[in-house]
C-alpha atoms as an extended CHARMM CRD file, in Angstrom:
* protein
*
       181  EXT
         1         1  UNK       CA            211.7500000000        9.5330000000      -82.0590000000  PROA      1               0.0000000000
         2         2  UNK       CA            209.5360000000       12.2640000000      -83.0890000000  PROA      2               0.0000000000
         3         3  UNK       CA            209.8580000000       14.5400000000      -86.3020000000  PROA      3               0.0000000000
         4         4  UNK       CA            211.0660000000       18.1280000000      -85.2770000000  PROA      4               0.0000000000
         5         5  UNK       CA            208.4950000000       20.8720000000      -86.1460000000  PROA      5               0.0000000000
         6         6  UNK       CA            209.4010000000       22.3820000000      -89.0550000000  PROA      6               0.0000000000
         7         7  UNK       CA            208.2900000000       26.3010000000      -88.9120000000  PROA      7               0.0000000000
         8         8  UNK       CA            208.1090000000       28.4670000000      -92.4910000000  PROA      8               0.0000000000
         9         9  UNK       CA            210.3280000000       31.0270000000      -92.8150000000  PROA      9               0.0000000000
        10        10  UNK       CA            209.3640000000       34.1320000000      -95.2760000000  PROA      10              0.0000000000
        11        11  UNK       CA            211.4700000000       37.4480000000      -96.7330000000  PROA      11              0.0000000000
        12        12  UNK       CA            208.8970000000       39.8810000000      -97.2210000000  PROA      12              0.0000000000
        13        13  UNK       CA            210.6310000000       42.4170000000     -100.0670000000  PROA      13              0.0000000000
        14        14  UNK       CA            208.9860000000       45.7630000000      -99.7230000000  PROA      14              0.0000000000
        15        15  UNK       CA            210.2000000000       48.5540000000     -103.0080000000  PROA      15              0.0000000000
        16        16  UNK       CA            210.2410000000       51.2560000000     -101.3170000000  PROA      16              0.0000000000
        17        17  UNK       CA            210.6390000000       53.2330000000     -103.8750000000  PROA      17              0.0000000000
        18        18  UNK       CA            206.8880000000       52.3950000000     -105.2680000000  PROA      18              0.0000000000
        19        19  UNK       CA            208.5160000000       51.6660000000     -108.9150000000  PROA      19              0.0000000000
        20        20  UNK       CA            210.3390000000       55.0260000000     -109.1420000000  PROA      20              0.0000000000
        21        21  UNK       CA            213.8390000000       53.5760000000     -108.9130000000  PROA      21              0.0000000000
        22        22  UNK       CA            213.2170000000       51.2850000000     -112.0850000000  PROA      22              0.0000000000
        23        23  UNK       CA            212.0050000000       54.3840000000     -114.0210000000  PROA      23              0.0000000000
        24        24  UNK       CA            214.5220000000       57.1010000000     -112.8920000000  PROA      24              0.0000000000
        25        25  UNK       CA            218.0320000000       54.9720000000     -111.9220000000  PROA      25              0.0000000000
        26        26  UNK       CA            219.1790000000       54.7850000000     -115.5670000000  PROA      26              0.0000000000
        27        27  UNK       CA            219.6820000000       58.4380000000     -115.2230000000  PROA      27              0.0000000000
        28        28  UNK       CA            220.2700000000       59.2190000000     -112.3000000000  PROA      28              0.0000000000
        29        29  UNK       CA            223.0620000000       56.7470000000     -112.0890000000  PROA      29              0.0000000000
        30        30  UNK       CA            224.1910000000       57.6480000000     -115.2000000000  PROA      30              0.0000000000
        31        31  UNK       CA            226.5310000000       60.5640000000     -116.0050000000  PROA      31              0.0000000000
        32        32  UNK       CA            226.7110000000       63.1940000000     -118.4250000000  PROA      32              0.0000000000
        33        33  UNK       CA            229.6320000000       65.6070000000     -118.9340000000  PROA      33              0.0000000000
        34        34  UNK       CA            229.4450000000       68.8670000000     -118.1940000000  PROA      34              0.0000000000
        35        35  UNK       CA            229.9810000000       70.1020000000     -121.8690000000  PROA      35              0.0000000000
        36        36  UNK       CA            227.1850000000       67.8350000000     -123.3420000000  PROA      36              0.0000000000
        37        37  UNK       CA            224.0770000000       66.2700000000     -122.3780000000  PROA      37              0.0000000000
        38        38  UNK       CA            224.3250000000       64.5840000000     -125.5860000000  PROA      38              0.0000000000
        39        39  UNK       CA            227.4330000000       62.4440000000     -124.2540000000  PROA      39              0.0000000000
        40        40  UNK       CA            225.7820000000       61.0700000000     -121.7570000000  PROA      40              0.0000000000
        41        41  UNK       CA            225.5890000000       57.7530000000     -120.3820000000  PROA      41              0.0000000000
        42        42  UNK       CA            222.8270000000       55.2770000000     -119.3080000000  PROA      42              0.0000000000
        43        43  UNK       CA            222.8940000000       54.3840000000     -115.8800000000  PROA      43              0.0000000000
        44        44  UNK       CA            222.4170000000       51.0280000000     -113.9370000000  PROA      44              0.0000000000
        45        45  UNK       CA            219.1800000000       49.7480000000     -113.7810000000  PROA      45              0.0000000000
        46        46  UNK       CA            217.6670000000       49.0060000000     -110.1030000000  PROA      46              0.0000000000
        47        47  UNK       CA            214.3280000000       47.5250000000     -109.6310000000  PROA      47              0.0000000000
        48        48  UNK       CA            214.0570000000       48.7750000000     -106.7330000000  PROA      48              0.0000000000
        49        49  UNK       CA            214.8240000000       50.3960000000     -103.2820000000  PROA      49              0.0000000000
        50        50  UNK       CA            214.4100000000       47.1970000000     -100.9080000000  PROA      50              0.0000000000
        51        51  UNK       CA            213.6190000000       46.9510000000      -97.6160000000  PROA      51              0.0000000000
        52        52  UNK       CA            212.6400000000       43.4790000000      -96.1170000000  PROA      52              0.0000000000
        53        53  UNK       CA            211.9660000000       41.3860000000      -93.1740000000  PROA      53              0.0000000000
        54        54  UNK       CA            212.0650000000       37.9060000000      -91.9890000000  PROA      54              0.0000000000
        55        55  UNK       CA            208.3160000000       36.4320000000      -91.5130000000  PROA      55              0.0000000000
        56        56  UNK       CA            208.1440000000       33.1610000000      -89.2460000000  PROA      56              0.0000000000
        57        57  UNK       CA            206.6110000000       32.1250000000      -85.9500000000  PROA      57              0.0000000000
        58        58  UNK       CA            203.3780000000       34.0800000000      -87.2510000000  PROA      58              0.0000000000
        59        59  UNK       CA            205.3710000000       37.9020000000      -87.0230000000  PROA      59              0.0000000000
        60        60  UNK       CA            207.0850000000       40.1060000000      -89.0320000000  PROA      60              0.0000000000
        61        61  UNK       CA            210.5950000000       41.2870000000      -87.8810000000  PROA      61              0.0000000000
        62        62  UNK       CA            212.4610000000       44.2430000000      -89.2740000000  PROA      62              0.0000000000
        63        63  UNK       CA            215.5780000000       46.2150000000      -88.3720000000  PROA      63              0.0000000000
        64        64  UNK       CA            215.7210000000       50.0530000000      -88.7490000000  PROA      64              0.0000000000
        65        65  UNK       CA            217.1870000000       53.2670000000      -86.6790000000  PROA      65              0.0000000000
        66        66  UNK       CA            214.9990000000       52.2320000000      -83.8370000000  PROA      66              0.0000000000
        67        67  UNK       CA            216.3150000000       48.4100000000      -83.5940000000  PROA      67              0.0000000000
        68        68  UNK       CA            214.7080000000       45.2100000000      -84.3270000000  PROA      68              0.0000000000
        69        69  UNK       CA            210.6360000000       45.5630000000      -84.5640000000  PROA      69              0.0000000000
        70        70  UNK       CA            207.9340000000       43.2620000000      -85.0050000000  PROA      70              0.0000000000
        71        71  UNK       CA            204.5930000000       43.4510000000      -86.3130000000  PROA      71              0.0000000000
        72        72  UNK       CA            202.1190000000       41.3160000000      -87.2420000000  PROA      72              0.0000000000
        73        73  UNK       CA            202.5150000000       40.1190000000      -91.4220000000  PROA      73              0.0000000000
        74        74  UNK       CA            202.9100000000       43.0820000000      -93.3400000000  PROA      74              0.0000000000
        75        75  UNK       CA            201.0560000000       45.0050000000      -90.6430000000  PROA      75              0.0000000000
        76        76  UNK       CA            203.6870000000       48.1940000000      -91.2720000000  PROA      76              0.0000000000
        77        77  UNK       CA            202.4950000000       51.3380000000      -92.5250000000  PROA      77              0.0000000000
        78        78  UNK       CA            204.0950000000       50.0450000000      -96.0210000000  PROA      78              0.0000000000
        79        79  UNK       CA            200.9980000000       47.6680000000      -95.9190000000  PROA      79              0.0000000000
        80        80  UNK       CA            201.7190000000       44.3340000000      -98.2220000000  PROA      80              0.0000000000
        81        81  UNK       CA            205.0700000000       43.3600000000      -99.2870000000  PROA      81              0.0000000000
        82        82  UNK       CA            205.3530000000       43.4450000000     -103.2700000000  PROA      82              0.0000000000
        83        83  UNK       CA            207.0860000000       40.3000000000     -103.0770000000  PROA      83              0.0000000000
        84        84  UNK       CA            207.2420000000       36.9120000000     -100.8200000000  PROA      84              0.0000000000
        85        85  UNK       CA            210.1860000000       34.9320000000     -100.5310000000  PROA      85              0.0000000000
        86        86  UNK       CA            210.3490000000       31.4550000000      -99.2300000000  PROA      86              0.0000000000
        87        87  UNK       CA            213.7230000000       31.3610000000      -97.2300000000  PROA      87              0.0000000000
        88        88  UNK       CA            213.0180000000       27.4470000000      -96.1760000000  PROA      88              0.0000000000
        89        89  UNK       CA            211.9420000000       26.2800000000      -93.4270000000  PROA      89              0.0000000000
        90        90  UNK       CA            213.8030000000       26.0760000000      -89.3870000000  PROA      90              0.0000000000
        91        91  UNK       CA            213.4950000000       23.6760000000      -86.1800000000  PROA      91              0.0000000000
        92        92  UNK       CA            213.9770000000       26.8320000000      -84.0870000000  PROA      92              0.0000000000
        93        93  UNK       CA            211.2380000000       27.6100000000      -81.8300000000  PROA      93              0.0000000000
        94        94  UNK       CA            209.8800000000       30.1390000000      -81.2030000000  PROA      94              0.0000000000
        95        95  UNK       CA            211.3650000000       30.9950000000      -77.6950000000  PROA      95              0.0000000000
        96        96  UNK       CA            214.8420000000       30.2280000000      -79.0570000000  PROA      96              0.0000000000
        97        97  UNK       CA            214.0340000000       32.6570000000      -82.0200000000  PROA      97              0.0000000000
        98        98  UNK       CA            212.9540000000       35.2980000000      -79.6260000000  PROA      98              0.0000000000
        99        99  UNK       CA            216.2640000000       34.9030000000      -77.0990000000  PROA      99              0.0000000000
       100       100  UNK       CA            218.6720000000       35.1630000000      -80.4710000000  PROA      100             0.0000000000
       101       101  UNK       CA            216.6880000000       38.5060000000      -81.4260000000  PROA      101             0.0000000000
       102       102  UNK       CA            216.8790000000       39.8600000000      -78.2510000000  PROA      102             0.0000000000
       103       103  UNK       CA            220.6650000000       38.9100000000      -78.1200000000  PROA      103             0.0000000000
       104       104  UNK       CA            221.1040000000       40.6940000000      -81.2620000000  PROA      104             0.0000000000
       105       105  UNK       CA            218.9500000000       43.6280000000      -80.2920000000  PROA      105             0.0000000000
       106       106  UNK       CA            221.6600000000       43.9770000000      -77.7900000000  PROA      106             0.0000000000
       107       107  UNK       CA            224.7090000000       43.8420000000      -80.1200000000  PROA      107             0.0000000000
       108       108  UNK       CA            224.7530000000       43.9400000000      -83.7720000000  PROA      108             0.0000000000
       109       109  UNK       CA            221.3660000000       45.1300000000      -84.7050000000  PROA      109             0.0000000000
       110       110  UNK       CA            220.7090000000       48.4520000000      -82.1300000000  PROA      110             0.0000000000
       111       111  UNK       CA            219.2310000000       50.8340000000      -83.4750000000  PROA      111             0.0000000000
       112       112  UNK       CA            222.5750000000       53.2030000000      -83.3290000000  PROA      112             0.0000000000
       113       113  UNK       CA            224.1190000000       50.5530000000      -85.5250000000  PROA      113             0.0000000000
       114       114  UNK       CA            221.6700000000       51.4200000000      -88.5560000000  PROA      114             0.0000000000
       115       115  UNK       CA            223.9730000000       52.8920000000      -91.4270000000  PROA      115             0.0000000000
       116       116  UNK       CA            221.7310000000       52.7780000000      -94.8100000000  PROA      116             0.0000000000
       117       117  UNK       CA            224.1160000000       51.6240000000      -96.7800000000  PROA      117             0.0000000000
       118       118  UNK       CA            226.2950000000       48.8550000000      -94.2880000000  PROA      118             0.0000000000
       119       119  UNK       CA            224.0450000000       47.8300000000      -91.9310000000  PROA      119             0.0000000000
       120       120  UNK       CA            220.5620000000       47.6550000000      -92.3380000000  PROA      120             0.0000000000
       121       121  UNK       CA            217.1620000000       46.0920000000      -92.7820000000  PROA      121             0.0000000000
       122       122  UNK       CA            218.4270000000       43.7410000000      -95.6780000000  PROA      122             0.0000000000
       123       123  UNK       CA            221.7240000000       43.1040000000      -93.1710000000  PROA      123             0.0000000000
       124       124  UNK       CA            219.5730000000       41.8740000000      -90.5800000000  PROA      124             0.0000000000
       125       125  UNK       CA            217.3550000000       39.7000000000      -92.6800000000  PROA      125             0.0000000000
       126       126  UNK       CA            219.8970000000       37.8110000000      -94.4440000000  PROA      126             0.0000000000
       127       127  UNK       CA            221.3500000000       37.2600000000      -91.0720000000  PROA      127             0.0000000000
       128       128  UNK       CA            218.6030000000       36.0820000000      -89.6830000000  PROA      128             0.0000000000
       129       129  UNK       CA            217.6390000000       33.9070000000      -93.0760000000  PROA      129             0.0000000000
       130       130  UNK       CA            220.9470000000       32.3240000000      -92.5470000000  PROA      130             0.0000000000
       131       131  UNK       CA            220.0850000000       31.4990000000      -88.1530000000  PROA      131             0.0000000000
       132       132  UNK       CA            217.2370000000       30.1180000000      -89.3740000000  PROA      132             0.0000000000
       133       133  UNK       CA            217.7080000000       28.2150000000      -92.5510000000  PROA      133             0.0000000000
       134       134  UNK       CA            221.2040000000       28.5140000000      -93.7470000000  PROA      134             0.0000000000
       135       135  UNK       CA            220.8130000000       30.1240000000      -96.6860000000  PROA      135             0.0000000000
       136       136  UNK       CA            221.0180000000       33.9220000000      -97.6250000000  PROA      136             0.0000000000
       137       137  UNK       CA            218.6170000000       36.2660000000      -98.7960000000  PROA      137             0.0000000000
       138       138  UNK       CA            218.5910000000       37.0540000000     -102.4260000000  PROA      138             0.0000000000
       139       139  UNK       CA            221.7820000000       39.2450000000     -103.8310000000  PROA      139             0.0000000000
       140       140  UNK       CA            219.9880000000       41.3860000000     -105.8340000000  PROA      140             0.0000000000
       141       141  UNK       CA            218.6290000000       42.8840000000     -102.5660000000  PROA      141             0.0000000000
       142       142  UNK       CA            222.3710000000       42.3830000000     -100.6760000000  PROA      142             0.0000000000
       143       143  UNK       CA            224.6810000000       43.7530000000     -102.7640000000  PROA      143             0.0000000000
       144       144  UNK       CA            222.1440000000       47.4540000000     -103.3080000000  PROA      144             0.0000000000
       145       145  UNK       CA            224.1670000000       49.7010000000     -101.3880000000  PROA      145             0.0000000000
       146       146  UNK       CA            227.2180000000       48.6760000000     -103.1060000000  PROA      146             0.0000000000
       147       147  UNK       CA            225.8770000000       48.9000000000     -107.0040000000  PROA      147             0.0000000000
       148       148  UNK       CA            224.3700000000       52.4850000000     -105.9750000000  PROA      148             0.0000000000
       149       149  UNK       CA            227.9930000000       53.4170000000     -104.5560000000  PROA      149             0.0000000000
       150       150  UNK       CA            229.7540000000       52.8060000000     -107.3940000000  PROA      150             0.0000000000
       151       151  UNK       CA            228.1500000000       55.5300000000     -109.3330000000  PROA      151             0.0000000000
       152       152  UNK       CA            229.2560000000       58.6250000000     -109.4880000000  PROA      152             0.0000000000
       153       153  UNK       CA            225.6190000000       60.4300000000     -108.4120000000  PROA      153             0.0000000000
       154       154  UNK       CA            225.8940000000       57.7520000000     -105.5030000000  PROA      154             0.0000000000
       155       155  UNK       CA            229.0890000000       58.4820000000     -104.4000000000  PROA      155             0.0000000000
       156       156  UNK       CA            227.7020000000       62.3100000000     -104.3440000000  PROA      156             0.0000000000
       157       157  UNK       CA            224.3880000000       61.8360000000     -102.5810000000  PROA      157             0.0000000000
       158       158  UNK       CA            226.4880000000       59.4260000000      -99.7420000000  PROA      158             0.0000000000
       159       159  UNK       CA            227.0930000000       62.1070000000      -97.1520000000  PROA      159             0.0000000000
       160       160  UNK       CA            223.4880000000       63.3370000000      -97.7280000000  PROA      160             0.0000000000
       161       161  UNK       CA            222.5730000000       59.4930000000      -97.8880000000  PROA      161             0.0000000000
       162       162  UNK       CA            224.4660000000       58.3270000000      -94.6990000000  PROA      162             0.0000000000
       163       163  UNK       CA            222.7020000000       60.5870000000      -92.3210000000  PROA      163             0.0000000000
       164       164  UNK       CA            218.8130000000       58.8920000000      -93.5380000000  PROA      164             0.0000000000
       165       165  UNK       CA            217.9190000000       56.3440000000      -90.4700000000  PROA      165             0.0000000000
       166       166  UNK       CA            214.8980000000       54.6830000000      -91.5810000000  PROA      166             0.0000000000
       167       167  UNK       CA            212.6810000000       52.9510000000      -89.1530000000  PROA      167             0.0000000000
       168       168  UNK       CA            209.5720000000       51.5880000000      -90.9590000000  PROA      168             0.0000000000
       169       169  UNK       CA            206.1220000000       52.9400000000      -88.7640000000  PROA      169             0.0000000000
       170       170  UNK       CA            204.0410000000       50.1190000000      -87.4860000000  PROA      170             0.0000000000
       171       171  UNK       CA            205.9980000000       47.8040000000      -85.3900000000  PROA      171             0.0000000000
       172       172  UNK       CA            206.7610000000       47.4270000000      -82.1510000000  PROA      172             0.0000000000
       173       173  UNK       CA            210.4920000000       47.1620000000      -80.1840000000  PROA      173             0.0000000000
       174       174  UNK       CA            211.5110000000       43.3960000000      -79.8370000000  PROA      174             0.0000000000
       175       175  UNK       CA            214.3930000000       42.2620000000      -76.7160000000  PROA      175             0.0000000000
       176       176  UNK       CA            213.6120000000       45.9820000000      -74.8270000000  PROA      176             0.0000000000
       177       177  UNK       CA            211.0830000000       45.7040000000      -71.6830000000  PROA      177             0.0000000000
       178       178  UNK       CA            208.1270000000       48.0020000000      -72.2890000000  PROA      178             0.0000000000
       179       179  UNK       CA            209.4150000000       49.0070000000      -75.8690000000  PROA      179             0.0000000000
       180       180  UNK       CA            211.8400000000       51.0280000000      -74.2660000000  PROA      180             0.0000000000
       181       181  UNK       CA            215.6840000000       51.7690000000      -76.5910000000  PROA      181             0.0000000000
């Protein structure tokens, strides 16, 4: 019996904050009473504001406001990921891959589903990471929304926050004939 192919499967981890979230979360996540500025309190520390996608079968697929997207490796307008992660490696092929996307495309992951904090771009890779490999994305990148949320200035900015549907340029629609939603 022949060996199964065995395909690559990459998280691309794009901070899409550019490095501002490391330099301005301890205060803005932070709180100070009204009274004093001198009482106030550091804030937590975030490396970043990730969004990511799942590279294998020589694409890059992404979930945002406008549904799952491919593009060719880091060929959104974000340009190269800041960091690579190697999920493992899958037996799924690539027409297999492409029928669970579009399966997806047509339940869990359309683009009305988006919430930035619930279900989103990280939600869709770690789901996908798990299809394809069994094992989760990093929780540093899952478990975001929630560290943010507990703040108080997060809890504040969610209303604000909630309506932001982010849909990274440079891909095109995956599962929907002719692109179309």
């Amino acid at each position: 019996m022949e060996p199964p192919n065995l395909y690559p499967v990459k998280l691309y981890v794009y901070d899409l904050s550019k490095g501002l979230a490391r330099r301005l979360s301890p205060i803005m996540l932070g709180w100070c009473t009204p009274a004093s500025l001198a009482r106030c309190r550091k804030g937590k520390q975030l490396e970043g504001i990730w969004h990511t996608s799942i590279v294998v079968h020589k694409d890059e697929f992404f979930f945002g406001s406008g549904g799952i997207s491919s593009c060719p490796p880091g060929g959104t307008l974000l340009g190269p990921p800041d960091s690579v992660v190697d999920v493992g490696s899958t037996e799924v092929t690539e027409e297999i891959f492409l029928e669970y996307l579009s399966s997806l495309g047509e339940s869990l992951f359309r683009g009305e589903a988006y919430n930035l904090f619930e279900h989103n771009c990280n939600t869709f890779s770690n789901e996908v990471a798990q299809f394809l490999t069994g094992r989760k994305i990093p929780s540093y990148i899952t478990d975001l929304p929630s560290e943010v949320l507990s703040t108080p200035f997060g809890q504040a900015l969610r209303p604000l926050l909630d309506s932001i549907q982010i849909q990274p340029p440079g891909g095109s629609s995956v599962g929907r004939p002719n692109g179309q939603s």
